[in-house]
C-alpha atoms as one frame of an Amber mdcrd trajectory, in Angstrom:
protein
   9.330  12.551   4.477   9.597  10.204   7.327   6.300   8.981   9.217   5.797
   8.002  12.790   2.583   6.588  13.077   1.940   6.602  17.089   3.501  10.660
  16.426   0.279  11.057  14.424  -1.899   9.165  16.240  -0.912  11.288  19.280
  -1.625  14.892  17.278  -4.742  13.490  15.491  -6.927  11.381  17.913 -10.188
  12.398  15.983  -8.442  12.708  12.703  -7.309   9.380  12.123  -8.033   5.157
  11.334  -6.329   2.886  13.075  -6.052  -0.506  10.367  -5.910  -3.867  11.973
  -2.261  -5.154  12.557  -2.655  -7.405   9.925   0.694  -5.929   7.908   4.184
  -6.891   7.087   6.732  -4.203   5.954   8.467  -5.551   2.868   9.772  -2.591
   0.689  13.196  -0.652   1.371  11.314   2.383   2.703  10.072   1.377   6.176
   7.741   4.690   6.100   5.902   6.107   3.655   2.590   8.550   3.596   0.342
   9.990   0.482  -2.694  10.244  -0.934  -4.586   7.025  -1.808  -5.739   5.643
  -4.645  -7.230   1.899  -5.312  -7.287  -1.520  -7.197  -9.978  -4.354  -6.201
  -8.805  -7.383  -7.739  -8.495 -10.970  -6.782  -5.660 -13.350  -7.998  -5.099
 -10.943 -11.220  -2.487  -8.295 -10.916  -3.295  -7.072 -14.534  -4.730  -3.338
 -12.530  -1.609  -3.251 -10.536   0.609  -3.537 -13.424  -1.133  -1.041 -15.554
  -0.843   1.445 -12.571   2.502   1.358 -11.455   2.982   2.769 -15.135   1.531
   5.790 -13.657   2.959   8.803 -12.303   2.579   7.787  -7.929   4.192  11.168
  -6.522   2.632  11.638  -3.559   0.336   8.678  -4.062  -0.245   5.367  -2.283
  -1.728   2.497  -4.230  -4.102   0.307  -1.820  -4.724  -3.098  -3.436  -7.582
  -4.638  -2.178  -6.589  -8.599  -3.087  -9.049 -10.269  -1.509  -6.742 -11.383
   1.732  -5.753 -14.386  -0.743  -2.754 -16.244   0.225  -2.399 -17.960  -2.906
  -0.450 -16.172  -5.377   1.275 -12.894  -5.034  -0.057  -9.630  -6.774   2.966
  -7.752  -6.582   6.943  -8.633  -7.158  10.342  -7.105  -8.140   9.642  -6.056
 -11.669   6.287  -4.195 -10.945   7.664  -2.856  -7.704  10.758  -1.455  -9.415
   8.501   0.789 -12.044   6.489   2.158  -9.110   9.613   3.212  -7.352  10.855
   4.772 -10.781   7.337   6.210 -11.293   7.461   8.007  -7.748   5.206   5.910
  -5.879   5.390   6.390  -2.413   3.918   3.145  -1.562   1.730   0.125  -1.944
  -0.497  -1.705   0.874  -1.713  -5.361  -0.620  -4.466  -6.753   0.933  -2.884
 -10.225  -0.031   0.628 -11.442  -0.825   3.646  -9.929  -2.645   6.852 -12.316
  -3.578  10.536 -11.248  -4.570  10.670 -10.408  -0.802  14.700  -9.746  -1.065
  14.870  -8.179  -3.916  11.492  -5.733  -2.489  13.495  -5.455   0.257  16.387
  -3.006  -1.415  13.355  -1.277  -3.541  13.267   2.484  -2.513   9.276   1.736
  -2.359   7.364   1.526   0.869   5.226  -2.277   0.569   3.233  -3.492   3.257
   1.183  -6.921   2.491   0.018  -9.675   4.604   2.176 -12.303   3.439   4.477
 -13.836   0.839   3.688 -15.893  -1.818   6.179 -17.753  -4.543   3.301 -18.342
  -7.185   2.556 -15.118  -9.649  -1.019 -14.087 -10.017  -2.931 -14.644 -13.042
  -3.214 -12.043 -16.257  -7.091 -11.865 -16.841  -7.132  -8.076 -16.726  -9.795
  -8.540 -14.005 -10.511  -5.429 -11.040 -11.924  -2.369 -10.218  -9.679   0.601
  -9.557 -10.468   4.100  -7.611 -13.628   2.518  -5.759 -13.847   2.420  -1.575
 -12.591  -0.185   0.083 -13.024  -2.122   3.041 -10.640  -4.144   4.802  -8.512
  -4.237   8.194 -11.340  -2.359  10.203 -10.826   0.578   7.411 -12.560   2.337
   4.629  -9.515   3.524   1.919 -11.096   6.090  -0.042  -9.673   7.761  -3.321
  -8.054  10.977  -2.484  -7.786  10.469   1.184  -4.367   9.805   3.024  -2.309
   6.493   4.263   0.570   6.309   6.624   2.877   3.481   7.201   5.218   2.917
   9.554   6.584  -0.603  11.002   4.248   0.466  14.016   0.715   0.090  12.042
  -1.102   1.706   9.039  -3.317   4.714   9.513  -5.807   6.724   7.283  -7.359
  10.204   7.189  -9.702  12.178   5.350  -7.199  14.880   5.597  -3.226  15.400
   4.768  -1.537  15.181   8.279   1.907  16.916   9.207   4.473  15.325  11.435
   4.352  16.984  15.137   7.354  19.538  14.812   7.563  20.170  11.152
């Protein structure tokens, strides 16, 4: 399913969040949409590995990273086992590297920066808590669409004008 974000903006004034344009697009799938679920961590990607092992159909991971710019929290290897595990996407509040290889990934990724250095392996976080970032509260269960125009949430599945 394709997304247009100002399409859904337009059909669900009182419906949706608008996040802060804080985002890059760096996966192969420049629009993605599902229902969220969530990772605090900061510097430590240990949560984000052990979830991309998960089944993600119909899901979007929100990683709240702490806005570091200091390592990244997600790359090419863990990337590639949420596209094969059906993610739909991943929003990191922080950095992702790999950017080229992200790029081709049939995985939508939308982060604030890139990074070279790898996070650390602490097996520090939280995972399916609120959280609070880009002008935005990402609760579990609720829904995220991305789009290179912005990111959006809802506290309901949305449907694309027309469909």
């Amino acid at each position: 399913m394709r997304y247009v974000t100002p399409d859904l903006c337009d059909a669900y004034p009182d419906l949706i969040q608008v996040v802060e344009p804080l985002f890059s697009n760096f996966g192969g799938c420049d629009s993605f949409g599902g229902q969220i679920v969530t990772i605090k961590c900061f510097e430590d990607n240990s949560y984000v590995k052990e979830r991309v092992e998960e089944d993600g159909s119909g899901k979007v991971m929100v990683v709240d990273g702490g806005g570091s710019m200091r390592c990244a929290l997600l790359g090419d290897i863990l990337a590639e086992k949420a596209a094969v595990n059906g993610w739909a996407g991943i929003v990191i509040y922080g950095c992702v590297r790999d950017v080229d290889v992200l790029a081709e990934t049939n995985l939508g990724i939308q982060a604030l920066a890139s990074h070279p250095r790898k996070s650390e392996k602490r097996g520090v976080g939280q995972r399916d808590i609120p959280l609070v970032f880009g002008g935005v509260t990402f609760e579990v269960g609720h829904y995220l669409y991305a789009d290179n125009n912005g990111i959006i949430v809802s506290s309901q599945r949305l449907e694309m004008p027309g469909e």
